[in-house]
N, C-alpha and C positions, 0 to 999 in steps of 0.2 A: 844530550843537551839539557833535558831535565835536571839529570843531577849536579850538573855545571850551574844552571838557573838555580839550585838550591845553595849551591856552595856561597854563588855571590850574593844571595840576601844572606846568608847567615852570617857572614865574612864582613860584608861591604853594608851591608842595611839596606842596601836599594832592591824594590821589588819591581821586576818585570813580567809582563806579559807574552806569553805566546799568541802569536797573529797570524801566522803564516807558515807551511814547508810547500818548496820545491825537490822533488823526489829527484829530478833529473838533472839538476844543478848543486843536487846538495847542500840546499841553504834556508834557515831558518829566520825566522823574522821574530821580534820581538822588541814589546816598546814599556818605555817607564809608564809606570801603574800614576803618576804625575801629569804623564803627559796633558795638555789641555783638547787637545784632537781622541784622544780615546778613554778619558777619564770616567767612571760610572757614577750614578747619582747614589745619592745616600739613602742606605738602607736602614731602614729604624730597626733597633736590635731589641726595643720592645715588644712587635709586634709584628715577628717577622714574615709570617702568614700574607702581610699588606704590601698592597702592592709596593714601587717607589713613588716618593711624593711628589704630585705635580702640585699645577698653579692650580690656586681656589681664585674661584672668581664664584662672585655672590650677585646676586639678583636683586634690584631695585624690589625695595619694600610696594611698591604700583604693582610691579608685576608678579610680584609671589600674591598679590591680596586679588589679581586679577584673576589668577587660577585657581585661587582656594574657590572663589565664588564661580566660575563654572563649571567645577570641578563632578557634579554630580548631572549634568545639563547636557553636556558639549563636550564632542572628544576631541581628543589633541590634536590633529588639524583646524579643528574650527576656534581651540583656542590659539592657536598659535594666527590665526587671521587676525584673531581682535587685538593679541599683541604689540603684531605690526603695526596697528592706528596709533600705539601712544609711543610717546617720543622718547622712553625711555628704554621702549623696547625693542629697536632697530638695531641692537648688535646681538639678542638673545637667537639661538639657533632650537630648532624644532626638536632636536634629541633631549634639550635643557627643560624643553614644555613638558615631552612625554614624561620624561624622568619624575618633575615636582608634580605631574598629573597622577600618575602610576602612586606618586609615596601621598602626597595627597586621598588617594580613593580609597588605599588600602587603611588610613582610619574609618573609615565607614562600615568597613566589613569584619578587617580582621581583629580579633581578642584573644590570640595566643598565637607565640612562633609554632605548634605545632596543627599543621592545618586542620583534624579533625577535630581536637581540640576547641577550638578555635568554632569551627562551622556548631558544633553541640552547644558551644555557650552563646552563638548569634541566635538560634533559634530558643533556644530555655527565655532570650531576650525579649522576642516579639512574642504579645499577647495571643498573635492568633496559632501561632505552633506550640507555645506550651506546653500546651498539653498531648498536642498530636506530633510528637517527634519523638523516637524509640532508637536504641540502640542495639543490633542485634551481635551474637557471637555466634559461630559454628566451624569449629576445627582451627585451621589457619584463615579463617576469614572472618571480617569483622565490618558492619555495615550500618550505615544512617539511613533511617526511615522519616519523611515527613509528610506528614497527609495536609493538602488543601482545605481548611476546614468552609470556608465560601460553597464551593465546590459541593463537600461533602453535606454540606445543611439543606445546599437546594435540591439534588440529585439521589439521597437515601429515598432506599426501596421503587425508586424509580429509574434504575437504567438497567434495563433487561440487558444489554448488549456489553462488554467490556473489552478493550482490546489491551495486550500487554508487549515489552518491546525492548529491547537492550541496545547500548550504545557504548563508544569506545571513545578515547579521542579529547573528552571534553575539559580533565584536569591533567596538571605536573603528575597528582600522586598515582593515576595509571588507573584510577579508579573505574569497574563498569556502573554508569546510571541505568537504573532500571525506572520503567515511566510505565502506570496502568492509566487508559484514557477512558471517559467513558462518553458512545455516541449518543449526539443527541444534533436532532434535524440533519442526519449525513456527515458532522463536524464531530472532531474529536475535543473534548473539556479534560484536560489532566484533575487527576484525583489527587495520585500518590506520588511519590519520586523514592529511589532507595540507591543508594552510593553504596557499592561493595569493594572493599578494600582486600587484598592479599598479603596476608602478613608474611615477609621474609624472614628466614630464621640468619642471624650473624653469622657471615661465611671465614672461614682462617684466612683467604686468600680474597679479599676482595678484587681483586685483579680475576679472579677463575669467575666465569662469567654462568650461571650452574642454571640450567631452565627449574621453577618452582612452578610448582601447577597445584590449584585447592584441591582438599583432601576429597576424597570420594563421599557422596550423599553432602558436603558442604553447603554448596552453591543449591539445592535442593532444598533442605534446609533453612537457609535465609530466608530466599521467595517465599516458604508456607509461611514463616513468621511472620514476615512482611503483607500478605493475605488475609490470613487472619485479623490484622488491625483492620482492613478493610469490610471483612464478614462482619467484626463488633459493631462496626459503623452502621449496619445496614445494608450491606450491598450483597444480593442474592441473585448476578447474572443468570439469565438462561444460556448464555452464550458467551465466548471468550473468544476472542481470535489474537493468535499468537503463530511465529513462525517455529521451523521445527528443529527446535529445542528443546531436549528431553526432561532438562532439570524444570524448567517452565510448564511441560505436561503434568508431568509428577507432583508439581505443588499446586499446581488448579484444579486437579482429579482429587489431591488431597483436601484440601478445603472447601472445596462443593462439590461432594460425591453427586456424579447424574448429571453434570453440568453438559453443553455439548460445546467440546473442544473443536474451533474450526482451525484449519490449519493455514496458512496467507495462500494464497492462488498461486501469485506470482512468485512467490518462494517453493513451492510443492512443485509445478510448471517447469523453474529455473533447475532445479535439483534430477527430476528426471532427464530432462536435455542434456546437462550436463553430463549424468551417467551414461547416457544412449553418444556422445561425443566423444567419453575417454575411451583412451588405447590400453588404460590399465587393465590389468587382469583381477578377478574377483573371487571370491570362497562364498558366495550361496548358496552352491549346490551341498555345503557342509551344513547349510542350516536349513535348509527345503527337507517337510517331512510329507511326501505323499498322502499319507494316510489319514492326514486335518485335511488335507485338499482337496480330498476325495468327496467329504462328509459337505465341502460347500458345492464341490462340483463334483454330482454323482456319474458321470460318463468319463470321468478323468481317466488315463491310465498309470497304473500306479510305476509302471518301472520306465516309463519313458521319463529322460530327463534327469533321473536321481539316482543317487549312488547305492549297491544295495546295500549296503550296513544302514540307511535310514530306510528303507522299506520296510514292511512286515516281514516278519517271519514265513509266510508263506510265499512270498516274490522274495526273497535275499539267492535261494539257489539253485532258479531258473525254474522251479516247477508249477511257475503258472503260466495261463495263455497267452498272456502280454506281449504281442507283434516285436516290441522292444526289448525285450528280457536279454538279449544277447548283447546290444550294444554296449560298446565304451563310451564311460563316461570321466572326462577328466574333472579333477575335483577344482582343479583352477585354469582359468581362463578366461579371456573378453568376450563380454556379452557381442552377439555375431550379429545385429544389423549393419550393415557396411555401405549402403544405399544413402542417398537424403532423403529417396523415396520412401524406405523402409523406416526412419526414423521421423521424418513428418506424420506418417500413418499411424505409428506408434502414440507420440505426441496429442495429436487429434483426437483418438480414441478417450485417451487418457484425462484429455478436458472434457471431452460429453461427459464421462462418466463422473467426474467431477461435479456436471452441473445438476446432474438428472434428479430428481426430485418425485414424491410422490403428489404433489400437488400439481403438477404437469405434465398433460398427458402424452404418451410418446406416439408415433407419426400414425396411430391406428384409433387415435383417439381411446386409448387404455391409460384407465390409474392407476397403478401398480403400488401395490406396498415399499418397506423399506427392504424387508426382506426378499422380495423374489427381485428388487431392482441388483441387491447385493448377490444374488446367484448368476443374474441373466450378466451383468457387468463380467465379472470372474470366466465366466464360459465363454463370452466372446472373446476375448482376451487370450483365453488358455486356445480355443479353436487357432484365432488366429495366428499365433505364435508355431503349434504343433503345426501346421498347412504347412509353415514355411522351415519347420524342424528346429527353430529358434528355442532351445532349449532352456540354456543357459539368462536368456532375458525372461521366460516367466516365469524362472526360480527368483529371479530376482525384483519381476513385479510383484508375486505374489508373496513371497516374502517382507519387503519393505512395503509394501503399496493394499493388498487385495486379502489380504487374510483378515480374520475376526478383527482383532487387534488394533491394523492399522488403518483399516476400512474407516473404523469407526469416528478414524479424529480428523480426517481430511475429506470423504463424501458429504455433500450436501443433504445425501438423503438418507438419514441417518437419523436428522428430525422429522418425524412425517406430519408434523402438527403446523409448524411454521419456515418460510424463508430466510434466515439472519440478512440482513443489511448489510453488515461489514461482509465483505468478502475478500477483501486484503488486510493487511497491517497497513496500510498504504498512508493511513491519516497519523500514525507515530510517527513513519517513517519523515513526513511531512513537517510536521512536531520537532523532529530532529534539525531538520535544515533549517529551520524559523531558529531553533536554539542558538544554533553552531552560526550561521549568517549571518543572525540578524542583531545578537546578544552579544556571546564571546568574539563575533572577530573583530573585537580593539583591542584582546589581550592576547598574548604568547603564553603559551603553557600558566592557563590561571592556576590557581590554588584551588582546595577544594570550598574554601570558605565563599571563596568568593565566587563560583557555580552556583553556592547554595543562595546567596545574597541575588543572584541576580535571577534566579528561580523565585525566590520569595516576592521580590520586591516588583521586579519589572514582568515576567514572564505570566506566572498567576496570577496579575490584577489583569492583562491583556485578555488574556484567557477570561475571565468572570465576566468582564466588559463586552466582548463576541458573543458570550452565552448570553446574556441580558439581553442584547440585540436580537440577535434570532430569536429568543424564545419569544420576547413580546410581538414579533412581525416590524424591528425597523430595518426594513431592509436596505433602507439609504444609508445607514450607518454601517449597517456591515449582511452584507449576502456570503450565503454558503458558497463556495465556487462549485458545487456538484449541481447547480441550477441553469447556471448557462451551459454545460454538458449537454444537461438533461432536454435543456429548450434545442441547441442544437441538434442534437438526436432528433427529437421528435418533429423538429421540423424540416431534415432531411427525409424520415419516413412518410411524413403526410405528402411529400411531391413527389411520392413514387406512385405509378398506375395498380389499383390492386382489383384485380379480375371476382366478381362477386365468389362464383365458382368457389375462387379460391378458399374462403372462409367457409365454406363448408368439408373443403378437403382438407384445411387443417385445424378443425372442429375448435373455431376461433369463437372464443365463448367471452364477451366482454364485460358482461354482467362480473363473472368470477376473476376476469381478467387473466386469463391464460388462452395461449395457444401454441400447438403443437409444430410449429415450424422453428427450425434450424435457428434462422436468428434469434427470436424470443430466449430459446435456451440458454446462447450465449451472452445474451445483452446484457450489459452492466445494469441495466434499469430496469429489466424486463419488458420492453415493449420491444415492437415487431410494426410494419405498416399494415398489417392485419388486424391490429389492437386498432392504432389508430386509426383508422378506414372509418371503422364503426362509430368512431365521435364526430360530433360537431367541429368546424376549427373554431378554437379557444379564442378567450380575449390574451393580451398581454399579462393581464394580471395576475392570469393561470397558472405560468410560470414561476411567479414568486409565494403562491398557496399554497400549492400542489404536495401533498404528503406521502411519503410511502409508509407502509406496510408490510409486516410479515406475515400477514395471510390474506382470504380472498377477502374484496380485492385491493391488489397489490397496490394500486394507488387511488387517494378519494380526494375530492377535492367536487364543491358544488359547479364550480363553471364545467365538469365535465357533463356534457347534455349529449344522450346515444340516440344516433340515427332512429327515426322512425321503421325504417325496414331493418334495421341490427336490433328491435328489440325481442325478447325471449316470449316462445308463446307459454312458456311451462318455469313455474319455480325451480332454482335450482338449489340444490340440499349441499354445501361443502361437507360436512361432515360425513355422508355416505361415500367420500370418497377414499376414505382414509384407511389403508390397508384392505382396499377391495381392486379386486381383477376386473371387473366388470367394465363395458364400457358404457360410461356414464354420459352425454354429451348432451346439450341444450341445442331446441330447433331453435335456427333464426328463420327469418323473413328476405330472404337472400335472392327476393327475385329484382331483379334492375330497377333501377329508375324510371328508363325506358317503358319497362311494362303497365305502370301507373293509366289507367283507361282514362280518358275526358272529360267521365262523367265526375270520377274520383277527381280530377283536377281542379272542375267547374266549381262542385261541392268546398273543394279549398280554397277557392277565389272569391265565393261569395259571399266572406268573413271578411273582406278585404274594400279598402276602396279602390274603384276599378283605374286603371289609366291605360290610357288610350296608344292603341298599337305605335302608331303614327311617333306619340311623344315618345317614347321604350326604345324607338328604332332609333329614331335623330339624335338620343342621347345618348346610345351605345357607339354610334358609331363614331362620333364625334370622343368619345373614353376614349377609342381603342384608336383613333388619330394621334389624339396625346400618348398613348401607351407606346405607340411606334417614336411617336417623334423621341421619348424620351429614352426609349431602348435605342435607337441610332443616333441620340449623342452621348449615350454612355459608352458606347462600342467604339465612336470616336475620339474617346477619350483616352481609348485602352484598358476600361473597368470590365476587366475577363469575370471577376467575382459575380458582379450584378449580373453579365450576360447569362455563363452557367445557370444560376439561379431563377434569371427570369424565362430562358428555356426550359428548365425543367419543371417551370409550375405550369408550362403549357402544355403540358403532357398530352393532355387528355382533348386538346384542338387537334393534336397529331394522329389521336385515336379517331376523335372525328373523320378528317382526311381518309384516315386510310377506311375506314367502313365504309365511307362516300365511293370510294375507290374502285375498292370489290363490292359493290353493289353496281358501278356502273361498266363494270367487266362481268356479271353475268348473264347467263344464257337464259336460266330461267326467273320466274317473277319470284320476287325475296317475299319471306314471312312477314306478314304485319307483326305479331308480336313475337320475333325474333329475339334473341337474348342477345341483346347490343351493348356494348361497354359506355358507349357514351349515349344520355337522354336524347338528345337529336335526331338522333340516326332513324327511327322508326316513321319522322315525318319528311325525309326528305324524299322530292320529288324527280 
């Protein structure tokens, strides 16, 4: 039928269309290329790339002058409100807003079709990058550096701390942003930003869809380059926190040799789980050399575990003592915890040794250097694993995790001089979502120009405006949010009951502000209700004063005032603590309140003016009327918050009770100066 359909245009002049076969009727359809039911619109043969022409429809001169003018203000929903109000603009549809919004904005930013192009000549534009914007080159990668100079003028030689962070996602050209932040009051302040690009090489087949990956040492590379403008500047961290990234190690070890590399918590944490989870099989028994493992851990054994082509030479063929010397070792396979039990124990382990510190003493009230923390960590580790014949996991702890090496960029105690503050990347990561949220999403796949425009323009003055705030103390204007945390916290600890006892048995030393219990170690903040036991309770305004520290003690602040019996009878020297065994610990005065004699009482009363039993009594008891009535109509209200809360700041009425209790369930006569938790208890009759 084709060549029939040819015969009659050649023949006849008329051109037909094929429309239609029925395969089972044997019949073909076709209609004049004339017809006015299937005729095609006209295709420009100028420009034939373009689409066909439709209807132009043009916009009231009102409403093109309405959008120019909140075009930099107002996104395209809130313009397209205000277009609704004028009367010319009740047939314009909201895709007609975004569209002259979108070509509108992009005079503002963009200065050439090609986007980097383009973002190099916005910034050479603005006075304040200038001079702080660089161009870097290495292998097939090619990258835009612009440093904050605000930022940089107030913060040089003053941020001991810096954290660094990569991101994906945020332009068309596929580009990674890399962001160094630096802390300051808890809050992260961007310094730098660096756009790395991957140059693809022209493929014969654009159709073959071929993976390109940067060249090895590349991406390594850039980062030192991109560093380096930051060292010129000024900036000589003690600390860097970065997650684990090897190109990102290798340029911060390279530009500030000695630096200490921490590694994010929550990415180190995430990464072992995940490996203790997967069902895949591994090859570190290929890279596990006994005989470095030995030199950390002197009771190790050398042939259990490893293959013997990586043993010595005198365990390769069997003629040493080694209980294990006969077994088989396969060179691959999954790590064997198979439990949740065994994998949370793991886990567990793995954040103590994370946190331990040598400024912290462990449950024996010992300082321990960084060194024997690094041996004693590795051995318990290797014990525990060997107990249960777990081979294959502490080849692969101590390979990735426990050897020299890798010890070094993820243990906290590692510094033995100070505690870093960042303890995650967590304030980038946060920096990211503020980016991606709060900036880009009005735009679909931006340019890169226009990332860079809205980093310059909106993002860093935000940024200098929060740092101006905190540093001066307006805290109306803007609070760190690691402060309500922080109040939270510590005012869940202060209404726990803390047994005096207790601070003595976890050599709770306030002055230095450390203590040896379980919480403390983990606490994002380091406090413990052992810490706080020993203070005063604060005013409000504590709260928002309140500073931390990298060394003792960990937080100062004047409204903190320490109990008369928490104070120290003996000076205490931090620096004898530092790389010594010894146990070093401060007496307190940790005898009860309770114990306080009459005379000492009298003695404190007669600085006072006196008031009379009688008024103290009528006036407490008439509080604690209102304290009830207003606790049972919060209860009736269904305020579970307030009730919890106002239960458990009676804690210690409960403590009363119950001593009342077991005093009047004994056989024989109680001690007068008994060791009572609550001051009470010694005069009741």
């Amino acid at each position: 039928m084709h060549d029939l359909n040819v015969v009659i245009r050649k023949e006849g002049g008329f051109r037909f269309r094929h429309t239609g076969t029925n395969f089972q009727s044997f019949t073909y359809q076709y209609h004049c290329s004339q017809d006015l039911m299937h005729a095609k619109s006209y295709r420009s043969t100028v420009e034939e790339g373009k689409q066909r022409d439709g209807r132009h429809i043009e916009l009231s001169p009102v409403v093109q002058e309405v959008i120019n003018s909140l075009v930099s203000t107002k996104t395209p929903s809130e313009i397209y409100r205000e277009i609704r109000q004028v009367p010319e603009g009740k047939s314009v549809t909201r895709h007609q807003v975004y569209y002259l919004w979108q070509k509108a904005n992009a005079e503002i930013w963009q200065r050439d079709l090609d986007p980097f192009v383009s973002a190099t000549t916005l910034l050479s534009e603005d006075s304040r990058y200038r001079d702080h914007h660089a161009v870097f080159t290495a292998g097939n990668l090619r990258a835009l550096a612009f440093f904050a100079s605000e930022t940089i003028a107030k913060l040089r030689n003053a941020a001991p701390q810096l954290v660094m962070d990569s991101t994906f996602g945020t332009n068309s050209g596929g580009m990674d942003l890399f962001a160094v932040l630096a802390e300051v009051e808890g809050t992260g302040v961007p310094l730098a930003y660096c756009l790395v690009e991957l140059l693809k090489p022209p493929q014969a087949n654009p159709a073959e869809k071929k993976t390109v990956r940067a060249d090895p040492g590349a991406t390594t590379y850039i980062i030192q380059q991109f560093l380096e403008r930051l060292k010129f500047f000024g900036f000589n961290p003690r600390c860097v926190a970065i997650d684990k990234d090897s190109s990102e190690i290798a340029a911060v070890t390279a530009v500030w040799p000695g630096v200490k590399v921490q590694l994010c918590y929550w990415h180190v944490k995430r990464a072992v789980s995940t490996r203790l989870n997967s069902s895949k099989s591994t090859n570190t028994q290929n890279h596990y050399w006994p005989e470095e493992a030995q030199k950390l851990i002197p009771d190790l054994e050398i042939c259990w575990g490893s293959l013997p082509i990586r043993r010595p030479v005198g365990h390769r063929f069997g003629n040493c003592s080694c209980p294990s010397k006969g077994d088989k070792i396969d060179e691959i396979g999954r790590l064997e915890p198979t439990t949740k039990e065994d994998r949370d124990t793991v886990l567990e382990i793995f954040c103590r040794h994370f946190n331990l510190h040598p400024l912290i003493p462990d449950p024996n009230g010992t300082y321990k250097s960084s060194t024997t923390l690094h041996r004693e960590c590795a051995a318990e580790m290797y014990t525990w694993c060997k107990a249960r014949g777990y081979y294959r996991l502490w080849a692969y702890l101590y390979v990735n995790w426990y050897c020299p090496d890798q010890w070094k960029l993820w243990a906290r105690a590692t510094d033995p001089a100070e505690i870093p503050t960042v303890k995650t990347t967590m304030i980038v990561e946060s920096h990211w979502r503020t980016l991606k949220h709060d900036y880009l999403h009005r735009f679909n796949r931006p340019r890169v120009d226009l990332v860079v425009w809205v980093l310059t323009s909106r993002v860093l003055p935000d940024a200098v405006h929060r740092m101006t705030a905190i540093s001066s103390g307006q805290f109306r204007i803007f609070k760190a949010r690691w402060r309500e945390a922080f109040k939270k916290q510590w005012r869940k600890e202060a209404c726990k009951a803390v047994h005096p006892d207790k601070l003595k048995e976890y050599h709770t030393n306030p002055v230095s502000w450390v203590c040896s219990c379980k919480s403390f170690l983990h606490s994002r903040f380091l406090i413990c209700k052992h810490i706080v036991r020993c203070f005063e309770a604060p005013s409000p305004d504590f709260f928002e004063t309140v500073s931390r520290q990298t060394a003792y003690p960990f937080w100062s602040d004047p409204q903190l005032i320490l109990r008369p019996e928490c104070a120290p009878e003996t000076e205490f020297d931090p620096g004898k603590l530092n790389g010594s065994n010894k146990v070093q610990t401060v007496a307190l005065d940790l005898e009860p309140e309770s114990s306080e004699s009459d005379e000492d009482r009298d003695g404190i009363d007669d600085d006072q003016e006196a008031v009379p039993l009688e008024v103290q009594v009528t006036e407490f008891r008439k509080m604690m009327q209102d304290v009830m009535e207003l606790f049972e109509d919060q209860v009736a209200k269904g305020n579970e918050k307030f009730a919890e809360r106002f239960i458990a700041s009676h804690q210690m009425n409960r403590t009363l009770m119950d001593e009342v209790s077991h005093q009047r369930n004994m056989r024989s006569m109680p001690r007068t100066w008994g060791r009572y938790r609550h001051p009470a208890t010694m005069y009741f009759k």
